[in-house]
Rosetta silent file (secondary structure, phi, psi, omega in degrees, C-alpha in Angstrom):
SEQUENCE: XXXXXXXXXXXXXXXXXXXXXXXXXXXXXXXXXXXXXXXXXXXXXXXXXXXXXXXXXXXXXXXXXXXXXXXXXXXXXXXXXXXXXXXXXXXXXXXXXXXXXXXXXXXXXXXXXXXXXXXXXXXXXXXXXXXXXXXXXXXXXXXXXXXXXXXXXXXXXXXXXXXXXXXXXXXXXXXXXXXXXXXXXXXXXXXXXXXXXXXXXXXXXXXXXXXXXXXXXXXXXXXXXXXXXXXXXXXXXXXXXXXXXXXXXXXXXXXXXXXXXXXXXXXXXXXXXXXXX
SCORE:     score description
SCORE:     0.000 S_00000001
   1 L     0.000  140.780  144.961   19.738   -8.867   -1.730 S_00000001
   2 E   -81.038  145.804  177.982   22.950  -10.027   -3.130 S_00000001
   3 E  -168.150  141.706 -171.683   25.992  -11.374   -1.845 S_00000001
   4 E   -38.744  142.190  137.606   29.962  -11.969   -3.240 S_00000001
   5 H   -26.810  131.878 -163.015   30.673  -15.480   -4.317 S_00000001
   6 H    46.008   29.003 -144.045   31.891  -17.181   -1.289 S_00000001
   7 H    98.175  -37.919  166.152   31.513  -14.310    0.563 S_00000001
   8 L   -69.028  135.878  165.326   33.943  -12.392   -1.032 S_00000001
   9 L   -18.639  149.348 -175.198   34.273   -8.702   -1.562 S_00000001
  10 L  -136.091  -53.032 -139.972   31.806   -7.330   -4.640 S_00000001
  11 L  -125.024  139.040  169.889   33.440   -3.465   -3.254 S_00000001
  12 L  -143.173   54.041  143.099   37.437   -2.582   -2.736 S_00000001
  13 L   141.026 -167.121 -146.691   36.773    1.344   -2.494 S_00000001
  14 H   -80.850  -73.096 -170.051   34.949    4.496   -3.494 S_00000001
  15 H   -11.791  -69.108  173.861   35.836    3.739   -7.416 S_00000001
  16 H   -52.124  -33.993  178.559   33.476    0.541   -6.907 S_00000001
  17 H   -79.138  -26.026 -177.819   30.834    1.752   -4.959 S_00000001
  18 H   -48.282  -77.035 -170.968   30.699    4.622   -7.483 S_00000001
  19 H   -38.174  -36.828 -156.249   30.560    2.341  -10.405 S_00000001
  20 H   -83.538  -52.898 -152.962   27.716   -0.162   -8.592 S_00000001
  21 H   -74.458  -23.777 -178.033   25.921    3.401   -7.796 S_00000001
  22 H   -77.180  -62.207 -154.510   26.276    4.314  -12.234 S_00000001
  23 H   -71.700    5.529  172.066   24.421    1.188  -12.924 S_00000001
  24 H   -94.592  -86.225 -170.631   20.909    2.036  -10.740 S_00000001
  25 H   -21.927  -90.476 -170.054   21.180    5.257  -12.889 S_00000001
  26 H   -54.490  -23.908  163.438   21.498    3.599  -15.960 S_00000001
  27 H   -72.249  -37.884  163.596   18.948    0.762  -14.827 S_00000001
  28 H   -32.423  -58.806  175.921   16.372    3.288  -14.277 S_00000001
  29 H   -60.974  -37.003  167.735   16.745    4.798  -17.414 S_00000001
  30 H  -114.643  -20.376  132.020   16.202    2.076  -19.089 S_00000001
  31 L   -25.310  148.955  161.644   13.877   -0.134  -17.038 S_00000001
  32 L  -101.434   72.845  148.157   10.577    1.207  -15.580 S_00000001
  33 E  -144.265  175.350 -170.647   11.657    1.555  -11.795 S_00000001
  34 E  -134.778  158.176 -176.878   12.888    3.461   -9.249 S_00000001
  35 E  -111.190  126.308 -156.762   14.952    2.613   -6.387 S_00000001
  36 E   -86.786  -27.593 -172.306   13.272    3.265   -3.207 S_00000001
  37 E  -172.395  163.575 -161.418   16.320    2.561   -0.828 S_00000001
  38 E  -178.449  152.688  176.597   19.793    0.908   -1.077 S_00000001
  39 E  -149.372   83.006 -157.197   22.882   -0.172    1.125 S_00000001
  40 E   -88.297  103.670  164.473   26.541   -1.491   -0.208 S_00000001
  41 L   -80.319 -154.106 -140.902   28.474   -3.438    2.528 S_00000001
  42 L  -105.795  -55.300 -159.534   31.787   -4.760    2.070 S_00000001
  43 L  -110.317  -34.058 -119.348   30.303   -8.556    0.588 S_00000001
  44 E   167.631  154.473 -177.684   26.464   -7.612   -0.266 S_00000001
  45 E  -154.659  160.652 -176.206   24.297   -5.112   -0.945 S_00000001
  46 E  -118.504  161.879 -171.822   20.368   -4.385   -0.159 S_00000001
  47 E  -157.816  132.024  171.143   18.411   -2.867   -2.412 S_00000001
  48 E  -104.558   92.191 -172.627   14.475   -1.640   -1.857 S_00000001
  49 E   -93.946  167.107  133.902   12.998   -1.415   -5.887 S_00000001
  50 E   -93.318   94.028 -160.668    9.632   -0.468   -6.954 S_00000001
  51 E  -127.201  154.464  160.834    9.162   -1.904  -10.154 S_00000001
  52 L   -78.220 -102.949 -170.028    6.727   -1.691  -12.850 S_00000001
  53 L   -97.241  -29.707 -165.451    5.968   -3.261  -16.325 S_00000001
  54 L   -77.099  147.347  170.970   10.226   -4.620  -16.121 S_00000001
  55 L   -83.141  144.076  139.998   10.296   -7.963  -14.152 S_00000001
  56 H    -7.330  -84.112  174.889   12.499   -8.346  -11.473 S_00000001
  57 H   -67.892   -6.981  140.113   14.619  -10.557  -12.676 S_00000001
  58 H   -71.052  -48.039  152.859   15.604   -8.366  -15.434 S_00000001
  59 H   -39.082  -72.985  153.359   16.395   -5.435  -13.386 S_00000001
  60 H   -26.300  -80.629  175.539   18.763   -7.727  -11.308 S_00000001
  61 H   -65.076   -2.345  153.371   20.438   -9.026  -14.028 S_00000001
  62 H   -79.400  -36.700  168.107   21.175   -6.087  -15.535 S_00000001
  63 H   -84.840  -28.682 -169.268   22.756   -4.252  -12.759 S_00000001
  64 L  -107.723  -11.601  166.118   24.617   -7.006  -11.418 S_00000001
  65 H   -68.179  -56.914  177.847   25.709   -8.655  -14.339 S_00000001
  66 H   -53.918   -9.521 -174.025   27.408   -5.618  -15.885 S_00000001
  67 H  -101.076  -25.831  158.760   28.921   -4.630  -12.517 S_00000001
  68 H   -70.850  -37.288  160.163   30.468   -8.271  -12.570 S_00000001
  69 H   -48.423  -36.072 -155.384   31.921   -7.735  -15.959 S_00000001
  70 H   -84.845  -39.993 -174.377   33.023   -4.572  -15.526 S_00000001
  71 H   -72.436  -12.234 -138.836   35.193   -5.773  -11.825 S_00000001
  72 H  -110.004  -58.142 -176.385   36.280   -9.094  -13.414 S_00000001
  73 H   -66.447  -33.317  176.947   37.915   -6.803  -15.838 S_00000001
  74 H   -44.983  -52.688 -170.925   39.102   -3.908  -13.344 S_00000001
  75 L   -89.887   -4.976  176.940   40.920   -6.957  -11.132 S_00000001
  76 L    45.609   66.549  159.972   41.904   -8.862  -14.371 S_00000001
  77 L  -146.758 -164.453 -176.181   40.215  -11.780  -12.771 S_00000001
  78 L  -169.090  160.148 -156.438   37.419  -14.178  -13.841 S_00000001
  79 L   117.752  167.119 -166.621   34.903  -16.389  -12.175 S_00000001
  80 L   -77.908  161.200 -163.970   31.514  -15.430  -10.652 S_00000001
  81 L  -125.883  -53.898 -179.925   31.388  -12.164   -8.452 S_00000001
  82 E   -74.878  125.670  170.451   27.824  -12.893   -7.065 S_00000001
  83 L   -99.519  139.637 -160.422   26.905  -16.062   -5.574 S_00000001
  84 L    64.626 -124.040  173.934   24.172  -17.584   -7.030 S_00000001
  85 L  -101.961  158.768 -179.363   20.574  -15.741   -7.778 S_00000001
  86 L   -88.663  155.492  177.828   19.888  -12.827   -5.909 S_00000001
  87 L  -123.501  164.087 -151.493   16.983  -13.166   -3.111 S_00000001
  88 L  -165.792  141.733 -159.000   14.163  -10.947   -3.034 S_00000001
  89 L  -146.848  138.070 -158.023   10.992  -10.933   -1.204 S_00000001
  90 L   -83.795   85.850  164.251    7.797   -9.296   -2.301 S_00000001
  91 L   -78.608  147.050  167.729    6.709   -6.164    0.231 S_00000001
  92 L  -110.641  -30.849 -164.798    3.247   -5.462    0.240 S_00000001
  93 L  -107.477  121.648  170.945    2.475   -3.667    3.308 S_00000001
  94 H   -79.235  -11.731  148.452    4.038   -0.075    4.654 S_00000001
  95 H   -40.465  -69.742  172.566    4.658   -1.987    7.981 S_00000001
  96 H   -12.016  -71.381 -120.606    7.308   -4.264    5.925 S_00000001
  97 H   -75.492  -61.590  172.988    8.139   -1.748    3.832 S_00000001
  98 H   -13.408  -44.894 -158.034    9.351    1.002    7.139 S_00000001
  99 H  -108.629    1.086  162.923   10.538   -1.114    8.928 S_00000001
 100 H   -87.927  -52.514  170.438   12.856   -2.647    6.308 S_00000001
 101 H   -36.588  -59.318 -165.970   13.958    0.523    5.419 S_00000001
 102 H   -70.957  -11.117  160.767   15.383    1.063    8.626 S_00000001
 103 H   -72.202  -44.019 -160.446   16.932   -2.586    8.992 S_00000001
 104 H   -65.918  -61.887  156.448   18.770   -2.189    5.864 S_00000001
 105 H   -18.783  -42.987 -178.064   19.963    1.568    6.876 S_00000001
 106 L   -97.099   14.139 -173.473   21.164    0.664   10.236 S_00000001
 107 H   -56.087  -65.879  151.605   22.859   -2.010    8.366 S_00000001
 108 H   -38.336  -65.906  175.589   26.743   -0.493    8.720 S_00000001
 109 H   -41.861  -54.120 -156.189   25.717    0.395   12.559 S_00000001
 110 H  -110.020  -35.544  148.210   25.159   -2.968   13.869 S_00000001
 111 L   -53.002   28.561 -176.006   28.241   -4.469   11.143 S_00000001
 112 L    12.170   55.367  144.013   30.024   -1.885   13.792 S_00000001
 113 L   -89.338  -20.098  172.130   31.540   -0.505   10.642 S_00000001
 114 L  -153.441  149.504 -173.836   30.428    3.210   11.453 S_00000001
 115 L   -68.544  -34.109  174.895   28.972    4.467   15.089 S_00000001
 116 L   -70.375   78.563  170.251   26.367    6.626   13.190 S_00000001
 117 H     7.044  -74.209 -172.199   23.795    6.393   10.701 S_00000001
 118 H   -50.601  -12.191 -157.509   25.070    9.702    9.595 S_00000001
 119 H   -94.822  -38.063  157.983   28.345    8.496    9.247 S_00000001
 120 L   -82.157  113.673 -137.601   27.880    6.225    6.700 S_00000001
 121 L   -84.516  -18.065  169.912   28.149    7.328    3.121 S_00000001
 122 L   -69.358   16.787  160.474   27.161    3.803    0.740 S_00000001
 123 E  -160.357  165.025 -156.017   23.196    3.960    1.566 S_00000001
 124 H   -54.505   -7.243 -157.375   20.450    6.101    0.805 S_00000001
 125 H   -59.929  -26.439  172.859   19.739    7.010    4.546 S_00000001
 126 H   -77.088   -1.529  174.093   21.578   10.382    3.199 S_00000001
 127 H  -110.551    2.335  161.372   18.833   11.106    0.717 S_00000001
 128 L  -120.765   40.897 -166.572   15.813   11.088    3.467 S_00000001
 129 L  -142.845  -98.850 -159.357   18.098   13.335    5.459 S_00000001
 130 L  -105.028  -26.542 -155.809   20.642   16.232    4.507 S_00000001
 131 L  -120.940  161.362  170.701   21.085   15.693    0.419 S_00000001
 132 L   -77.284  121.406  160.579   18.899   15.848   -2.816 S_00000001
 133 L   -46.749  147.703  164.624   17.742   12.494   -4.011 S_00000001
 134 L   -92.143  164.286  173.160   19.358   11.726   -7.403 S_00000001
 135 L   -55.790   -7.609  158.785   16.695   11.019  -10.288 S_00000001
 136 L   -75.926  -38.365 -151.308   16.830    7.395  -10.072 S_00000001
 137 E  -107.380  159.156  178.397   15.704    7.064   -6.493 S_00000001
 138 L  -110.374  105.218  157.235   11.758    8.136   -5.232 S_00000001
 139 L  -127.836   17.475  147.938   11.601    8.589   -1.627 S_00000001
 140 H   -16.666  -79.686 -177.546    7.825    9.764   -1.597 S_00000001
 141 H   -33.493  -87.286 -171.386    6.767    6.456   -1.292 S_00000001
 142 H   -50.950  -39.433  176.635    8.799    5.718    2.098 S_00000001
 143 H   -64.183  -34.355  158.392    8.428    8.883    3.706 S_00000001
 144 H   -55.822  -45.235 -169.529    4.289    8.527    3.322 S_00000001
 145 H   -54.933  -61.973  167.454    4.584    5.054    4.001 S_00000001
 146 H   -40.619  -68.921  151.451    6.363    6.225    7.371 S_00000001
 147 H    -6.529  -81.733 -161.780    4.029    8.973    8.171 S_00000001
 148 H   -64.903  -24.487  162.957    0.676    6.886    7.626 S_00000001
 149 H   -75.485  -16.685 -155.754    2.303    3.698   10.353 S_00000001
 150 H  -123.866  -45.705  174.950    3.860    5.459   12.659 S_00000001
 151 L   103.434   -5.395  161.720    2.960    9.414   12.479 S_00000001
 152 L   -94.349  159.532  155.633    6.545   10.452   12.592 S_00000001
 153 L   -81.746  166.897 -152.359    8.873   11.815   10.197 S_00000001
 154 H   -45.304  -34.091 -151.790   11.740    9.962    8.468 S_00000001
 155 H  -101.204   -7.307  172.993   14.394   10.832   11.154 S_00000001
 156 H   -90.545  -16.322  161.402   12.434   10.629   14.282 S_00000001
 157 H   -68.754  -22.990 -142.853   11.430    7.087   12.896 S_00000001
 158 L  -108.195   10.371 -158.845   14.878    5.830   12.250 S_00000001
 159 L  -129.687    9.583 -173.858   16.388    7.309   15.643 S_00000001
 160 L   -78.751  138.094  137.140   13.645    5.603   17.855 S_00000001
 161 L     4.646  118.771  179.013   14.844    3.153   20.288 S_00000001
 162 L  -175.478  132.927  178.927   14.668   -0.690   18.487 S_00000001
 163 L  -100.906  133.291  173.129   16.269   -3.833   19.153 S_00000001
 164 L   -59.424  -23.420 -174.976   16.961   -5.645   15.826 S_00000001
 165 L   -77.809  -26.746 -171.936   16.572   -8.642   17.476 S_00000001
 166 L  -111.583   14.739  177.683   12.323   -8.455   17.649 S_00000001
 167 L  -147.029   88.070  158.378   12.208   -7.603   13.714 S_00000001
 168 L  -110.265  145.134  177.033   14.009   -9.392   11.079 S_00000001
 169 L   -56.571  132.192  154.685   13.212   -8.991    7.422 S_00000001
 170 L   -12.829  -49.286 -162.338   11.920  -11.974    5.756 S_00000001
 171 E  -132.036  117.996  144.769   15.717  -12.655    3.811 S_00000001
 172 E  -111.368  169.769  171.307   18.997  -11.492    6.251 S_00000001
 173 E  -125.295  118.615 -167.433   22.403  -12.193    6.558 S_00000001
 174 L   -87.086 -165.089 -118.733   23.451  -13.304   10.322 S_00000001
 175 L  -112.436  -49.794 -162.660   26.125  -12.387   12.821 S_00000001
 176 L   -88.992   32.600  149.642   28.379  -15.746   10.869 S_00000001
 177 L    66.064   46.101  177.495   27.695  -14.121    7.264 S_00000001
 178 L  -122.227  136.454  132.737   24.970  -16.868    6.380 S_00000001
 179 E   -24.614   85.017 -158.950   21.968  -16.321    4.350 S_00000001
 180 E  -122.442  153.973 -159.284   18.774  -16.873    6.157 S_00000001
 181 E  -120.584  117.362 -149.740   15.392  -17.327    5.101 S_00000001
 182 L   -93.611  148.844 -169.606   13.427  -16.195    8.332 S_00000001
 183 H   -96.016  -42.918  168.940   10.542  -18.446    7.588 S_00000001
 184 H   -49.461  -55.278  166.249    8.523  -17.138   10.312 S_00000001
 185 H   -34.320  -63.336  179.210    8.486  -13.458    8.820 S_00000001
 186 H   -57.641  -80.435  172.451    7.491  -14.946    5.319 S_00000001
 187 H   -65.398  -19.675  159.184    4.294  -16.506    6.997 S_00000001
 188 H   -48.359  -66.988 -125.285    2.760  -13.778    8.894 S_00000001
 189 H   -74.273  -56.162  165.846    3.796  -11.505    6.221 S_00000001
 190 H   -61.193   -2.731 -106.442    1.862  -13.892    3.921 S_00000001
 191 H  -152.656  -86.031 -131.117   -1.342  -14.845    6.311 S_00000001
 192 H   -60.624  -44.518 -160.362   -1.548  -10.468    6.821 S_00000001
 193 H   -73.047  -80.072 -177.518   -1.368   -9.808    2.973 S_00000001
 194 H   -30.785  -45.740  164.947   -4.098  -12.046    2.508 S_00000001
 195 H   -46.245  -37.831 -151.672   -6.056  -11.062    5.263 S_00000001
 196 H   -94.246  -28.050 -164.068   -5.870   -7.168    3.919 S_00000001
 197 H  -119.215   12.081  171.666   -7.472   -8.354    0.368 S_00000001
 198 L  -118.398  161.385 -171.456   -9.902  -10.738    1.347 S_00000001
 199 L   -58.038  179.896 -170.223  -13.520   -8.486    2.996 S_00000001
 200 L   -80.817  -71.393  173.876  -14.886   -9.077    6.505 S_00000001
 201 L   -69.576  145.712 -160.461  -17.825  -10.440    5.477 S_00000001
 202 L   -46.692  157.321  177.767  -18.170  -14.050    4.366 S_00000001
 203 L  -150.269  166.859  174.206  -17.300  -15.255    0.430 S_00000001
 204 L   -67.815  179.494 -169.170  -17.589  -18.187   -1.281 S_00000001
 205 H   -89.908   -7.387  171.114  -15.351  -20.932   -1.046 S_00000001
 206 H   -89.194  -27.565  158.374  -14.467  -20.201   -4.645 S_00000001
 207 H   -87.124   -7.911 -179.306  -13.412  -16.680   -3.960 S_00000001
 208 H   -83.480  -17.113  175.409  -11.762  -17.310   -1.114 S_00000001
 209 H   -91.970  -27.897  179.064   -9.420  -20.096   -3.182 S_00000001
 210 H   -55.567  -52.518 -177.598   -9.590  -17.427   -6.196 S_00000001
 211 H   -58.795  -51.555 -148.547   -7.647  -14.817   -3.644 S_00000001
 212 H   -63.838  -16.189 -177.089   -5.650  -17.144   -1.849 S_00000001
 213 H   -69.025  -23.069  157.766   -4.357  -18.756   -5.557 S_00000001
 214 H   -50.968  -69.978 -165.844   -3.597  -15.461   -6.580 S_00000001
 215 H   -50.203  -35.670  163.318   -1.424  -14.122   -3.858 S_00000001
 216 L   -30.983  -51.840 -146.436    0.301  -17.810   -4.581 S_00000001
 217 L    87.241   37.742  166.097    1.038  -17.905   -7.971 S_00000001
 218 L  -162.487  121.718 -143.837   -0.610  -20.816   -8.292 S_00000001
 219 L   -50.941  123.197  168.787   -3.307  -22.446  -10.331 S_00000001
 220 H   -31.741  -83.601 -154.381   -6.395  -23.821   -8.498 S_00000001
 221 H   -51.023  -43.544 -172.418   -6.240  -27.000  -10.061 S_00000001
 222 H   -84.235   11.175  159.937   -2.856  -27.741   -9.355 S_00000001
 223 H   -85.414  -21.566  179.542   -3.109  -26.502   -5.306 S_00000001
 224 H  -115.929   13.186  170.378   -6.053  -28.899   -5.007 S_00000001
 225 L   -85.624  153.920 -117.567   -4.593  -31.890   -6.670 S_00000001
 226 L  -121.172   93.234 -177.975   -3.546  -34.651   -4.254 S_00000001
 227 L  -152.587  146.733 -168.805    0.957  -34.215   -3.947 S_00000001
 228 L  -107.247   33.841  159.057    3.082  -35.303   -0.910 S_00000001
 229 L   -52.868  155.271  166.384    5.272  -31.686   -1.830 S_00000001
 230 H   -96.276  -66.284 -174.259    6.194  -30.037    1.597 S_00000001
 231 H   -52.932  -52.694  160.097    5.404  -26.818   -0.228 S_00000001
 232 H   -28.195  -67.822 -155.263    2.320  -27.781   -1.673 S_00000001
 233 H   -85.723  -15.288  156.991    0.901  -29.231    1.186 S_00000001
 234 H   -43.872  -45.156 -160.463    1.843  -25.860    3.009 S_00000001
 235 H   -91.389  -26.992 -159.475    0.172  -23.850    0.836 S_00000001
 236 H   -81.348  -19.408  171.230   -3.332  -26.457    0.840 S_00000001
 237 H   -68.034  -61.694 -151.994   -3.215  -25.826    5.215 S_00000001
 238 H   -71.584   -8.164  172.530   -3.198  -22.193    4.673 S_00000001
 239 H   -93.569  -23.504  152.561   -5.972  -22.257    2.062 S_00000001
 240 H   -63.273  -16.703 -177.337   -8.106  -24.408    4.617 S_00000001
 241 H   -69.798  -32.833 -158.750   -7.297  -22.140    7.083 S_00000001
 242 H   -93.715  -34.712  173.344   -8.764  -19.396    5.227 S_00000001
 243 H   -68.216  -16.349  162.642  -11.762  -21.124    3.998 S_00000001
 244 H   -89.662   -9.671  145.300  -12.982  -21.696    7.767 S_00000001
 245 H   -60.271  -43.459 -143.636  -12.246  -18.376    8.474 S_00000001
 246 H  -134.183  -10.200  163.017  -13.434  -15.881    5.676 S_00000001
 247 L  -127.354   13.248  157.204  -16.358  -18.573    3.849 S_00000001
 248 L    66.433   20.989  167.676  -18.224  -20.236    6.717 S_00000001
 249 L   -73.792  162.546  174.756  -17.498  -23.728    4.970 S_00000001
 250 L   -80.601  145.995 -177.459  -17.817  -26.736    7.099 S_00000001
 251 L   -56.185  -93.762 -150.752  -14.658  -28.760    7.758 S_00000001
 252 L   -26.623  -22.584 -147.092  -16.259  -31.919    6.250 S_00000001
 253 H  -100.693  -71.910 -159.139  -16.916  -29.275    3.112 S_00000001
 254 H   -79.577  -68.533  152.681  -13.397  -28.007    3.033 S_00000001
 255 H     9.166  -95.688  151.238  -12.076  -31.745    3.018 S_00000001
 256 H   -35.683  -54.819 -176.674  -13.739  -32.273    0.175 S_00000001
 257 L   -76.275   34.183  125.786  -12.878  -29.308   -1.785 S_00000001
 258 L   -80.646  -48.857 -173.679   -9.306  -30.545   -1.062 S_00000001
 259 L    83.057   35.716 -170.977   -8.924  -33.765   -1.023 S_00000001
 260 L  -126.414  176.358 -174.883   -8.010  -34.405    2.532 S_00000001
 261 L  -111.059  146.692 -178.733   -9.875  -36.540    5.375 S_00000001
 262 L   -55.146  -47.631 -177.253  -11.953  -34.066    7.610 S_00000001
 263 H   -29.968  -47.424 -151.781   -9.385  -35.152   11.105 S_00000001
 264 H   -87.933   29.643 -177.582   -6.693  -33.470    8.809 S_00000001
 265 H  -133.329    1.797  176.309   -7.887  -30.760    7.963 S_00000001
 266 L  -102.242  -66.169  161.236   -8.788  -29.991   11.764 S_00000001
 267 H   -27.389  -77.636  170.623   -5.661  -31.003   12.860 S_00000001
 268 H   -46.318  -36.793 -176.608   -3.589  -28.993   10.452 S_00000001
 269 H   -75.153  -51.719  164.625   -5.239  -25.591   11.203 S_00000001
 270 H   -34.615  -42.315 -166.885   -5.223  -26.389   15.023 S_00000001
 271 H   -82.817  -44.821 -158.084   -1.457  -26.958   14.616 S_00000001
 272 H   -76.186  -67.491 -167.929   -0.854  -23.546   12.066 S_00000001
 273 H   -49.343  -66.741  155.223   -3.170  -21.450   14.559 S_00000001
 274 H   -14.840  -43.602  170.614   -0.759  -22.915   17.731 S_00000001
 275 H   -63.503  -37.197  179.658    2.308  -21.816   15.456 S_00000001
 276 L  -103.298   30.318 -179.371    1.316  -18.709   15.234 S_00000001
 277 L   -82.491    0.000    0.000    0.852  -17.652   18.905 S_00000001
């Protein structure tokens, strides 16, 4: 997701969204991804990628820089058009991924800018529907993904009865135009994708810190080193959590391999399990 500097407009009519809508063509072509789903509001825009061997953050900067150059020049103004880095949150799951789609889509509906889905013509919801996909965007992916969760097809998913209110996406923008990072979302969403890759049956306490350091991004040694980070010490609960779940270590065990006192390491899980009721 993206969003105007201060707020401010990034689109001021069909010319723009047109223009914004060139440069996913032309990112395709020369990146290796496809764009799975997309939405342009007035201030922001959502965008559901699939990406390959091209990083992220390359993609992103590619589309959004040149579409700031190119308006800076349109409006004969200057200054930033985007504010700050764009945020972007890693689906894993075809729960997420469905059920994003259809937040982002119903995006215009609920900004009561159009009564309809159908009505609105600046996201892809017209390319699982009445129109031909263009060659940039894949919508395989989502329509299986839909299928294999739910058992409906796209338009009987996206027309179901759903208050917006019991599902927010990991990254939104609220009713007062603020960025919010739902924090809650982000841990399930992590806790399930771990859960999905590590087996049933018990592992060591070294594969179970091999997975969880993975899904991290972040090196064993420096997740078990001793730091009074708030992030850090986040991520060092949820990897005790998982070793008394999924490797049958002993707290007093799991301590150790930490670098914690056995209370806290009782304590902390007790508290994370409680959180998540």
């Amino acid at each position: 997701m993206a969003r105007g500097n201060n707020r401010q407009k990034i689109f001021y009519g069909r010319e723009y969204f047109l223009r914004y809508l060139d440069l996913l063509n032309e990112s395709t072509g020369k990146f290796d991804h496809k764009i799975i789903a997309y939405c342009l509001m007035g201030n922001h825009v959502h965008l559901i990628i699939h990406i390959h061997a091209s990083p992220l953050s390359l993609i992103i900067k590619n589309i959004n820089g040149r579409y700031a150059r190119w308006l800076n020049h349109k409006r004969k103004q200057i200054g930033h058009v985007f504010q700050g880095r764009y945020r972007s949150f890693e689906v894993q799951n075809d729960e997420y991924l469905v059920n994003l789609c259809r937040y982002i889509h119903f995006n215009p509906v609920a900004a009561k800018m159009v009564a309809n889905l159908d009505d609105y013509f600046w996201s892809s919801h017209q390319y699982y529907t009445i129109s031909t996909p263009p060659a940039w965007m894949s919508t395989v992916q989502m329509h299986a993904a839909i299928k294999n969760k739910t058992g409906l097809n796209y338009h009987d998913f996206m027309y179901q009865p759903v208050d917006r209110e019991t599902w927010n996406p990991a990254i939104y923008i609220s009713d007062t135009d603020e960025i919010i990072f739902n924090e809650d979302t982000i841990r399930k969403e992590n806790e399930k994708n771990i859960d999905e890759k590590i087996m049933p049956t018990l592992l060591s306490k070294e594969e179970v810190s091999a997975i969880v350091c993975n899904y991290l991004h972040t090196p064993e040694a420096e997740l078990l080193e001793p730091s009074r980070n708030r992030k850090r010490s986040k991520q060092r609960i949820l990897l005790a959590n998982y070793l008394l779940q999924f490797s049958g270590t002993k707290v007093t065990h799991i301590a150790k391999f930490i670098t914690v006192q056995a209370s806290n390491v009782v304590t902390t899980i007790c508290a994370v399990k409680h959180s998540s009721r």
